[in-house]
C-alpha positions as CSV (number, residue, x, y, z in Angstrom):
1,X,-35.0,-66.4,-62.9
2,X,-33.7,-63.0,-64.2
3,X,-29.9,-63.5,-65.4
4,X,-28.5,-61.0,-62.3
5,X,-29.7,-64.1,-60.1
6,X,-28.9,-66.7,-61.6
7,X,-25.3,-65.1,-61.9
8,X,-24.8,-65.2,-57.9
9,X,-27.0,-68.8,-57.5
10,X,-24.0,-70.2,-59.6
11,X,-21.5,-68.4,-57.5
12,X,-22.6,-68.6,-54.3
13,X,-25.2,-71.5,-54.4
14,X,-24.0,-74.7,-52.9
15,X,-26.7,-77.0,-54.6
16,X,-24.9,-75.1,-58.1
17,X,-21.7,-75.9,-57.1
18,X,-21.8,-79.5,-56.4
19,X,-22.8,-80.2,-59.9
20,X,-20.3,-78.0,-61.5
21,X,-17.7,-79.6,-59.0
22,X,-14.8,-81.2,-60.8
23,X,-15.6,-84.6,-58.9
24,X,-19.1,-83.9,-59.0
25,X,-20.2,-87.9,-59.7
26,X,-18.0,-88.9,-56.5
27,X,-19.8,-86.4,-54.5
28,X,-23.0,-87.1,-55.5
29,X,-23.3,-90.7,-55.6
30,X,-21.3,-90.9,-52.6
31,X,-23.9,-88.5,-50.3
32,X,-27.1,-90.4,-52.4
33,X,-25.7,-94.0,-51.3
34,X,-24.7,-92.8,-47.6
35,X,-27.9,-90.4,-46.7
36,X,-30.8,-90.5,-49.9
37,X,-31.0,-94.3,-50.2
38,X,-30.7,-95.7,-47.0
39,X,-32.7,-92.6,-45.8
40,X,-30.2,-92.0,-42.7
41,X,-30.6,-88.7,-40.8
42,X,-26.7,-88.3,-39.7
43,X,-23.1,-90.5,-40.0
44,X,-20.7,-90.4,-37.3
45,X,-17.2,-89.1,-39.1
46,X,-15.5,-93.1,-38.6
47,X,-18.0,-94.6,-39.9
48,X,-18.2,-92.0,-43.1
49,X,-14.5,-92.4,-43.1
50,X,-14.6,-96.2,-43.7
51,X,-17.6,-96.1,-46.2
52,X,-15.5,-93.0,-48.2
53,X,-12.4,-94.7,-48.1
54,X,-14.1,-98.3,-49.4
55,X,-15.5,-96.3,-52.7
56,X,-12.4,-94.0,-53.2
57,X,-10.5,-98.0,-52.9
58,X,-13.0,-99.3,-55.7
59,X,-12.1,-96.2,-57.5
60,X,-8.9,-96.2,-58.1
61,X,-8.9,-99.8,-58.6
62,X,-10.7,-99.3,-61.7
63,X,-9.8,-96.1,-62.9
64,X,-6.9,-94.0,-62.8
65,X,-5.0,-94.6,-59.3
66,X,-4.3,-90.9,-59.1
67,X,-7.7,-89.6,-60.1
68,X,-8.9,-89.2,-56.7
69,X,-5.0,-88.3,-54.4
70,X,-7.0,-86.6,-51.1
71,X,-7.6,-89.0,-48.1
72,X,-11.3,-90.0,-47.3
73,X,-10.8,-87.5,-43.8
74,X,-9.7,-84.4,-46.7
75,X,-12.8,-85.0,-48.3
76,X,-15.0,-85.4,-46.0
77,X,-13.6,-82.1,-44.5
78,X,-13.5,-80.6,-47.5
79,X,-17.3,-80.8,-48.4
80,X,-17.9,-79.9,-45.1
81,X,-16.2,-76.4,-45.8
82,X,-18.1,-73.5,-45.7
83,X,-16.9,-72.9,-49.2
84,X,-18.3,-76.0,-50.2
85,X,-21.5,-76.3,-48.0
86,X,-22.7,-79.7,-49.2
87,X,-22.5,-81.4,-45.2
88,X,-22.8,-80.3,-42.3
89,X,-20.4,-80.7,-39.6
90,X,-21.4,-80.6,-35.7
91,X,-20.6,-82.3,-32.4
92,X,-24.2,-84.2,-31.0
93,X,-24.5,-83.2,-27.4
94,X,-22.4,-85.4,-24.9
95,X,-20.2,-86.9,-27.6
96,X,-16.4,-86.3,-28.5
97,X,-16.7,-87.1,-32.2
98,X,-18.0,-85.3,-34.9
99,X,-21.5,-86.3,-37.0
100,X,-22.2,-85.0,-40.8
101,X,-25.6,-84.4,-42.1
102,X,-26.7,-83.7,-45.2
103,X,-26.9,-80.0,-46.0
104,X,-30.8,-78.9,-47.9
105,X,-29.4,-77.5,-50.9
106,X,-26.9,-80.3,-51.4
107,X,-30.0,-82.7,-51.0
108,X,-31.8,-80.6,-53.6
109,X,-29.2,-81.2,-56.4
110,X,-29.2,-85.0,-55.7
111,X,-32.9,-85.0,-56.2
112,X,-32.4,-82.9,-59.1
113,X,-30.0,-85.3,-60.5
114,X,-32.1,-88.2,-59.7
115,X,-34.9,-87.2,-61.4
116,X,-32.8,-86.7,-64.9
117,X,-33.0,-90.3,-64.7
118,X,-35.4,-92.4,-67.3
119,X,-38.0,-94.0,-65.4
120,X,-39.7,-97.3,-66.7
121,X,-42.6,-96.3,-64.9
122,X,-44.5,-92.6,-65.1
123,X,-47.7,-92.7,-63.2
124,X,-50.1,-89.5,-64.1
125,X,-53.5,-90.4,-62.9
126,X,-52.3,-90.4,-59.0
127,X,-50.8,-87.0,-59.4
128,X,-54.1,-86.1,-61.2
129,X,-56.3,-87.2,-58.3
130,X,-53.9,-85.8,-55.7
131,X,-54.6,-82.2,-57.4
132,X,-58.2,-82.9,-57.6
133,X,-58.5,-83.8,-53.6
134,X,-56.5,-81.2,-52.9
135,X,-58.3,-78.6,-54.4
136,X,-61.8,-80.4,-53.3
137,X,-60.5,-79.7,-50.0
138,X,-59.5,-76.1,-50.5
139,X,-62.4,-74.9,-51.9
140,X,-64.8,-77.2,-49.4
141,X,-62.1,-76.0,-46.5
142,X,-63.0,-72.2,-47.3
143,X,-66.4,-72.2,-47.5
144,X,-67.9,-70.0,-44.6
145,X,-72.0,-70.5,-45.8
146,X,-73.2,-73.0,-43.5
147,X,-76.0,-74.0,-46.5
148,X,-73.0,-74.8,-48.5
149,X,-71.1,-76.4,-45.9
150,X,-74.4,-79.2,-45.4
151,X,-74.7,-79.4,-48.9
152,X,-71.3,-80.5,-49.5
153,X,-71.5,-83.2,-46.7
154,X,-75.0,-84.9,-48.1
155,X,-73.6,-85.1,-50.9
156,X,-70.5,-86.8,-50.1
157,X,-72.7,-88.8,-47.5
158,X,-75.1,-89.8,-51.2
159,X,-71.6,-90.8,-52.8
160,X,-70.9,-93.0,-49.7
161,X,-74.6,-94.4,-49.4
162,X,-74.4,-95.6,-53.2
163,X,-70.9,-97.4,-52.6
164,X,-72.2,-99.0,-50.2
165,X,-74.9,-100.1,-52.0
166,X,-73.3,-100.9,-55.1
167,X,-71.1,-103.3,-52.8
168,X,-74.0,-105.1,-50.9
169,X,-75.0,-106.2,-54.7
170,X,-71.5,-107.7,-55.1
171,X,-70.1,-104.8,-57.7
172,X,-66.8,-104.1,-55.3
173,X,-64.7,-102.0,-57.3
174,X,-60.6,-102.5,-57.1
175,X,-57.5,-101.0,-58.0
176,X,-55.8,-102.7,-60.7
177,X,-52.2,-103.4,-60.6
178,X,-51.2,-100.4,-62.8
179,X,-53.5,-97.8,-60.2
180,X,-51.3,-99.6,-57.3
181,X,-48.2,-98.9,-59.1
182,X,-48.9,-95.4,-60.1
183,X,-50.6,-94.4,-56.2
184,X,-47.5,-96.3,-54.3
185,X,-45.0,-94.2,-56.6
186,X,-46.8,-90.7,-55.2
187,X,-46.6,-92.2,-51.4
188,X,-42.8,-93.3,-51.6
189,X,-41.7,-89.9,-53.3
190,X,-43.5,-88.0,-51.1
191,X,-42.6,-89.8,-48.1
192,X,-38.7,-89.6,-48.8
193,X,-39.3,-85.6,-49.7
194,X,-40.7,-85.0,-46.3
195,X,-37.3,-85.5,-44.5
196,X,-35.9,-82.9,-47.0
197,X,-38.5,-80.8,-45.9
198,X,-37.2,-81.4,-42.1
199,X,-34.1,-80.7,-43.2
200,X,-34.4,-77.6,-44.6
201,X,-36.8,-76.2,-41.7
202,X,-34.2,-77.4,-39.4
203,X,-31.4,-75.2,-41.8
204,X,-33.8,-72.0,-41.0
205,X,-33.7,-72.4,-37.3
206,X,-29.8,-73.3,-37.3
207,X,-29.1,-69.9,-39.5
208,X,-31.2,-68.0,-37.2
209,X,-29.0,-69.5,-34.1
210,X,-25.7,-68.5,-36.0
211,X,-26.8,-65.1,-36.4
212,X,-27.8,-64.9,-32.3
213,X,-24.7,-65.9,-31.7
214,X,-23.2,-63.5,-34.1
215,X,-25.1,-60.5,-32.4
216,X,-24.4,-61.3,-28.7
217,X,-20.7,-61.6,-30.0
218,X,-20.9,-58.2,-31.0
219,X,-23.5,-56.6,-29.7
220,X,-22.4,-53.4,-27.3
221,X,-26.3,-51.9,-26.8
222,X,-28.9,-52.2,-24.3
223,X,-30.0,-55.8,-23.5
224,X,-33.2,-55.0,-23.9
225,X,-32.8,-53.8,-27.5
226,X,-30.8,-57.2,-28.3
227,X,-33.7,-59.5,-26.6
228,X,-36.3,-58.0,-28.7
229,X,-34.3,-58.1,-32.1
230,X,-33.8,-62.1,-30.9
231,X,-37.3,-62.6,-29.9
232,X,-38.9,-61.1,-32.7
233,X,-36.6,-63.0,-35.4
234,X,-37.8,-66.3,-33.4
235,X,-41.0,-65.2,-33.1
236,X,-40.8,-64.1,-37.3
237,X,-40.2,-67.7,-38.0
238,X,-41.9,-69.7,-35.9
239,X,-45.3,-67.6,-36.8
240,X,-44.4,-67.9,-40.6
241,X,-46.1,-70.4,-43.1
242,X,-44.0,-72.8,-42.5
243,X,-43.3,-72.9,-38.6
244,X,-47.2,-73.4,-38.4
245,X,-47.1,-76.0,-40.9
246,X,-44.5,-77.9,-39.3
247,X,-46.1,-77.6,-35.9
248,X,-49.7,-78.7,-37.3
249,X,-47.5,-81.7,-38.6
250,X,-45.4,-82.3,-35.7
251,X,-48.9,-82.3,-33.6
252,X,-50.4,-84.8,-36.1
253,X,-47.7,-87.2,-35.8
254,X,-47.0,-87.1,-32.4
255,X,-50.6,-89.0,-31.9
256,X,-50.3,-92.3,-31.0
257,X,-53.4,-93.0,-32.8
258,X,-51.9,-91.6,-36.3
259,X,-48.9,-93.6,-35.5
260,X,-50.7,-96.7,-35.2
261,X,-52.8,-96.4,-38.1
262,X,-49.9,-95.4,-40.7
263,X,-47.9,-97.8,-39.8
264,X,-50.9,-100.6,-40.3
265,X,-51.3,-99.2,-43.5
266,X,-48.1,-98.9,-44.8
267,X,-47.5,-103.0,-43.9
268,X,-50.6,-103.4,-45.4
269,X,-50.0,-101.5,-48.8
270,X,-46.1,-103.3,-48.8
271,X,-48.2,-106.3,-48.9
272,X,-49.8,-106.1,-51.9
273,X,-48.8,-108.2,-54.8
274,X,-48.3,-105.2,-57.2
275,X,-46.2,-103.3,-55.0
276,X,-44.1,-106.2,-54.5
277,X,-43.1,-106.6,-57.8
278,X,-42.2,-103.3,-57.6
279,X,-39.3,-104.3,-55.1
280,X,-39.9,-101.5,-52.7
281,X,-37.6,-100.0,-50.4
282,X,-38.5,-102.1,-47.3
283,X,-37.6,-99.6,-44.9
284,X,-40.8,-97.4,-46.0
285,X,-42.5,-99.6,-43.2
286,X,-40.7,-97.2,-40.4
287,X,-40.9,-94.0,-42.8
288,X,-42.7,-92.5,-39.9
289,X,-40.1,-93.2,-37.0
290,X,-37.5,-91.5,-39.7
291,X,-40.2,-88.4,-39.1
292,X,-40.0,-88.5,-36.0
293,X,-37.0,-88.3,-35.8
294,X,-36.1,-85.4,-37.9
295,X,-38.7,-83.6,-36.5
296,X,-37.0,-84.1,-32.7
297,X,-33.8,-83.1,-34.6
298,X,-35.7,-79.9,-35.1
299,X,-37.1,-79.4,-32.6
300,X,-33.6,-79.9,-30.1
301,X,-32.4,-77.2,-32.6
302,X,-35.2,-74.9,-31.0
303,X,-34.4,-75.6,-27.2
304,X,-30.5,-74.9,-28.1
305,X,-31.6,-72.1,-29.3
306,X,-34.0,-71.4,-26.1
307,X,-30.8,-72.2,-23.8
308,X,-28.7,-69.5,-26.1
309,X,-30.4,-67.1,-24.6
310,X,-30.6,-68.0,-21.1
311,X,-27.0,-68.7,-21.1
312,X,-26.5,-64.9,-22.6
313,X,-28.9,-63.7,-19.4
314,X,-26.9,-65.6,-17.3
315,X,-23.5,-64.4,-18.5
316,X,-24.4,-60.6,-18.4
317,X,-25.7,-61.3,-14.7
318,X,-22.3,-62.7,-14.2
319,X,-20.0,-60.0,-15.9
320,X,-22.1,-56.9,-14.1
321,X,-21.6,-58.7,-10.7
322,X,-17.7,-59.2,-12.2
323,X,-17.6,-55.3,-12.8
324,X,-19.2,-54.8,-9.5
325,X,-16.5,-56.3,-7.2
326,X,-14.2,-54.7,-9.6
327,X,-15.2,-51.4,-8.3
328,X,-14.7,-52.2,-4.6
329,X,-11.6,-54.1,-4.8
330,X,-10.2,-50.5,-6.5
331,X,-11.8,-48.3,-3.4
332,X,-10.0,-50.7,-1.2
333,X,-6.9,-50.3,-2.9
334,X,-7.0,-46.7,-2.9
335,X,-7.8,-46.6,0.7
336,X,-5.0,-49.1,1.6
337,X,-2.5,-46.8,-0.4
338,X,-3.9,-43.4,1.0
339,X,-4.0,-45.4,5.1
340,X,-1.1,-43.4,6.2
341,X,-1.5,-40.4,4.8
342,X,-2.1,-37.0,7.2
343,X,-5.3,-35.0,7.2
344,X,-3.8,-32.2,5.2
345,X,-2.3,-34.0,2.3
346,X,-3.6,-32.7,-1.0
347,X,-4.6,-36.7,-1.8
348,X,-7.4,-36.8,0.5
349,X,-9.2,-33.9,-0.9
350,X,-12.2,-34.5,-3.4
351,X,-14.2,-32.4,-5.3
352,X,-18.0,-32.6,-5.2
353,X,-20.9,-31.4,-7.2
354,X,-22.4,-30.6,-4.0
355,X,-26.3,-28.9,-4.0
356,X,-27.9,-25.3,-4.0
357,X,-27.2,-23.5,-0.7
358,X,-29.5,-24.0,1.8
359,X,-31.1,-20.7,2.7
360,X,-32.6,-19.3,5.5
361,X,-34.7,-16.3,5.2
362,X,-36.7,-14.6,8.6
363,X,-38.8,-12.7,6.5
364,X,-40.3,-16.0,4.8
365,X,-41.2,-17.1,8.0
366,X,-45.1,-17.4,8.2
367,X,-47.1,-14.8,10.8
368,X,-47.9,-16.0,14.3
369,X,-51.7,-17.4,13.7
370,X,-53.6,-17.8,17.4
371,X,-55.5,-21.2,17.3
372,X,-58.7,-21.4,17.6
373,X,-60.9,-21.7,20.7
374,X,-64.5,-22.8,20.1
375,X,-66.7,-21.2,22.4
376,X,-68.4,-24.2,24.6
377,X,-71.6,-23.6,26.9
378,X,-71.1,-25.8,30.4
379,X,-74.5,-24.7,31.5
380,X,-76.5,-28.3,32.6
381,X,-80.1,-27.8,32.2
382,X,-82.8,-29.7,33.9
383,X,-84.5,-31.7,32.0
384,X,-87.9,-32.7,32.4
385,X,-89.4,-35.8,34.0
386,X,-90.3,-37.7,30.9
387,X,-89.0,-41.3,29.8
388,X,-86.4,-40.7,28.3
389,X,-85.3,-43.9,25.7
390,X,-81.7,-45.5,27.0
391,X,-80.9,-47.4,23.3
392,X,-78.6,-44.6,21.8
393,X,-76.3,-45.6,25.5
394,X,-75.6,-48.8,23.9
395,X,-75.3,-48.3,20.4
396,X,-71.4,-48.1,21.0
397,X,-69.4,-47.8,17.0
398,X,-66.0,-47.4,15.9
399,X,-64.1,-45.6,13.8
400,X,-61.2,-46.7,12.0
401,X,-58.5,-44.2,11.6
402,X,-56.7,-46.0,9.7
403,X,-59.2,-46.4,6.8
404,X,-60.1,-42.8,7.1
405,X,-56.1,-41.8,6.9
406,X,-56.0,-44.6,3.8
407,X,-58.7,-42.8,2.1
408,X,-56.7,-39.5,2.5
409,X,-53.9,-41.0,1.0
410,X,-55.5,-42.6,-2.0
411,X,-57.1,-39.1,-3.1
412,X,-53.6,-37.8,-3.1
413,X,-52.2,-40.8,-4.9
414,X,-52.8,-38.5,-8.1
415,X,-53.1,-34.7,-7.1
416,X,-50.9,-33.0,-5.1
417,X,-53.8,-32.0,-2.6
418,X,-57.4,-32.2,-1.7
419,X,-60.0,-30.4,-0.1
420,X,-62.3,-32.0,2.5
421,X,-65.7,-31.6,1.1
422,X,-63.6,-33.2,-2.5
423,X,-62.8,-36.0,0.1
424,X,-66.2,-36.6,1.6
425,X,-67.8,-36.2,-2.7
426,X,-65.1,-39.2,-3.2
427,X,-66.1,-41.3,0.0
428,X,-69.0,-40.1,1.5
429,X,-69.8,-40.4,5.3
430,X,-70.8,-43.9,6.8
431,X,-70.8,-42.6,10.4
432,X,-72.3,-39.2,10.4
433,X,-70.7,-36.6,12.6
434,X,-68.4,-38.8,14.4
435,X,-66.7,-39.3,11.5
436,X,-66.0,-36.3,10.3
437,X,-64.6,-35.3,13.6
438,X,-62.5,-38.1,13.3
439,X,-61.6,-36.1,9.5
440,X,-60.7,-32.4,11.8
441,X,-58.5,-34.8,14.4
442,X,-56.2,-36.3,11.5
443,X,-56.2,-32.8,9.5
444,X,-55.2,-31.4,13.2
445,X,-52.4,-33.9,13.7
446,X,-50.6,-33.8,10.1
447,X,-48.2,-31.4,10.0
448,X,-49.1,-31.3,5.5
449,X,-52.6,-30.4,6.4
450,X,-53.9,-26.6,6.4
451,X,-56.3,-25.5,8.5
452,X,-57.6,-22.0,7.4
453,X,-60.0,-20.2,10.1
454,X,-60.9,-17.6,7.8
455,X,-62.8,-19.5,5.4
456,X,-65.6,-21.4,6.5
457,X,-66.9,-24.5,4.9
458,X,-70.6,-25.9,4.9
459,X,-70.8,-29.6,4.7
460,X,-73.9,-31.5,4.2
461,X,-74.9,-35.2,4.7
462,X,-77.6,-37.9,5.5
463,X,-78.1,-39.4,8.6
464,X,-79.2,-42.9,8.9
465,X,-82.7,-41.6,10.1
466,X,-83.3,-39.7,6.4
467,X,-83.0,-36.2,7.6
468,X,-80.3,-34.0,6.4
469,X,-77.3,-33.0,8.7
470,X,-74.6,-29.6,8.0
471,X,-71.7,-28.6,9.7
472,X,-69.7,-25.6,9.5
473,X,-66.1,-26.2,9.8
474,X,-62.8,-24.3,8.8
475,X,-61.3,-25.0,5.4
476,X,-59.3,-28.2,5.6
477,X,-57.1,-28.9,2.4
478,X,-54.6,-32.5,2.8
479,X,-51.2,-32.3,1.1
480,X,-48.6,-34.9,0.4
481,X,-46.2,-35.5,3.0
482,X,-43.2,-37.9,3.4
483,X,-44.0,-41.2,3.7
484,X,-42.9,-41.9,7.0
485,X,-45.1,-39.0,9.2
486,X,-48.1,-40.8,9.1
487,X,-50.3,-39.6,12.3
């Protein structure tokens, strides 16, 4: 409340310039008797017209006749300016005329005003007992000892045990008329603040879809970029102190249970003798279907928002694919324009960025390696006449190429190339010696694979029996090759 800020509050503030507004009682008991009192969430512009145009009538009847020269439409216009701020001008989806609602800060200067007012009545001890609940429930809310948790609940649970038995021996205690008075006060004004709150979380969400629209408007970047600035304001808001309390109370009243208990109670509090006298505002019996309401008016504020952004998805879509066609209708023009041209003319020629040369050297070539011929023994020995067991004959496996070529690729998946014992360490043998020939007859038939003669490997594995196998092959290292010469 430095003096700097109240300085631009009075000059920019639209609650501040209501009241300093030349025709500041016309505006405010005008918006109080059309929105505050008969606690309406939106006016359709006729029917704000008429209700304007009866008060400016009564007006000039009694006072001055050219005290108030504007039409009810110039008004009503005129508050609506963003220089004035104090409604809220917008077209309802699926309807041709416009609706005013009442702006937050103009709401807050008519409850300011309001309150200046004497009041016959000024209950304390309500208030008092509200502060004391509340903070019973803060500090019994926050407690995170389970000892103190039980100990707060037995002795609510003694309090209860003793009312009860106080009122088994007759002593019921009541609220007087004066406690009635004083409680019913608390419920009505906050019940009627609750759709200012509405309003005002509703303001939030409609500012933050003004400036969306201001930055796809503008905005030349990277979609990405804009989506995240968008999606993190949302996201800023609707994780704020506020968005979580209004959804905790949005889920809260949207049980039907809730529903159906408040509005027994409020029927059964209107009932009451000492409220009556009070000559309450009778539509308090539906305060909660006004909630609901405001709170879907929020809430629709939130899916237009939701479908801002889809419709700015779909519209880029649209304008790339615009720019595409774009593109080829100009090659096809060009090609029209250049269809009768000869093969010499200076037109067709086109200047490329074309790649390195593509050299040949012979003396790059690789050395002429002979192959290698394993030296076989065809001798056939005689064996001798023993019983010779005939099970290996029909143990009869497969192996799958494929899964062994699979494997390859996987090991190269992140190194440029791999050695065959590497490959075995990584997937070790399941069929012994068959499948490692399996391993030399892939290595043989990829053209990425080196085979190097002059370097021996020893490889070692298990066979199913227990005893320990080894193999002497040439080195055999796999390489990455194109992804269509698979063997």
């Amino acid at each position: 409340m430095d003096f700097r800020t109240l300085e631009i509050m009075r000059q920019s503030h639209p609650g501040w310039r209501l009241l300093a507004a030349d025709h500041a009682p016309l505006v405010a008991s005008f918006l109080h008797a059309s929105f505050i009192a008969p606690n309406l969430r939106t006016l359709a512009r006729q029917d704000l017209v008429v209700r304007l145009d009866d008060l400016l009538h009564h007006l000039r009847t009694e006072h001055d006749e050219g005290r108030f020269p504007r039409t009810a439409a110039d008004y009503l216009d005129d508050w609506a300016d963003d220089a004035k701020g104090w409604l809220r001008k917008y077209y309802p989806p699926g309807q041709d005329e416009p609706h005013y609602d009442l702006t937050p800060a103009a709401e807050k200067a008519l409850e300011w005003l309001d309150s200046l007012k004497q009041r016959q009545f000024v209950g304390t001890e309500s208030r008092l007992r509200t502060v004391f609940d509340l903070l019973r429930g803060i500090v019994e809310g926050s407690r995170t000892d389970p000892a103190e948790r039980i100990a707060d609940l037995e002795r609510r649970r003694a309090d209860i045990d003793a009312e009860i038995a106080r009122v088994r021996r007759g002593d019921v205690p009541v609220m007087d008329a004066t406690q009635v008075k004083d409680s019913f006060q608390q419920v009505a004004a906050t019940a009627r603040s609750l759709l200012g709150d509405f309003r005002e979380v509703e303001q939030n969400f409609r500012d933050l879809d003004r400036a969306i629209r201001e930055r796809i408007t503008t905005w030349d970047g990277a979609k990405a970029d804009l989506l995240d600035d968008i999606l993190g304001r949302r996201d800023h808001i609707a994780d704020s102190d506020q968005g979580k309390s209004f959804r905790a109370f949005w889920d809260f009243l949207m049980s039907p249970d809730r529903q159906e208990e408040l509005g027994t109670l409020l029927r059964a509090v209107l009932a009451l003798e000492a409220v009556q006298q009070m000559q309450p505002d009778r539509r308090l019996v539906r305060i909660h279907h006004d909630w609901l309401a405001a709170g879907e008016a929020t809430q629709a504020t939130v899916r237009r928002l939701s479908e801002q952004l889809r419709r700015y998805l779909d519209d880029q879509a649209w304008y790339e694919d615009r720019r595409i066609l774009h593109i080829i209708r100009d090659i096809e023009g060009h090609a029209l324009a250049l269809r009768g041209a000869s093969a010499n003319d200076p037109a067709l020629g086109m200047d490329m960025e074309g790649d390195a040369p593509d050299l040949a050297l012979p003396f790059e070539r690789p050395l002429y390696t002979p192959p290698f011929r394993p030296n076989i023994d065809d001798r056939i020995e005689d064996a001798e006449d023993v019983d010779i067991p005939s099970d290996a004959l029909h143990s009869v496996f497969h192996i799958d190429r494929a899964a062994l070529w699979s494997h390859i690729q996987e090991a190269l998946a992140g190194q440029p190339q791999v050695s065959l014992p590497d490959l075995l360490n990584e997937y070790p043998l399941q069929d012994g010696l068959a499948e490692l020939v399996t391993y030399v007859g892939l290595a043989s038939e990829d053209p990425a694979a080196v085979i190097d003669d002059e370097t021996p490997t020893m490889l070692t594995w298990t066979s199913d029996d227990g005893r320990v196998r080894r193999a002497t092959l040439p080195q055999i290292i796999f390489t990455r090759q194109a992804p269509d010469e698979t063997p």
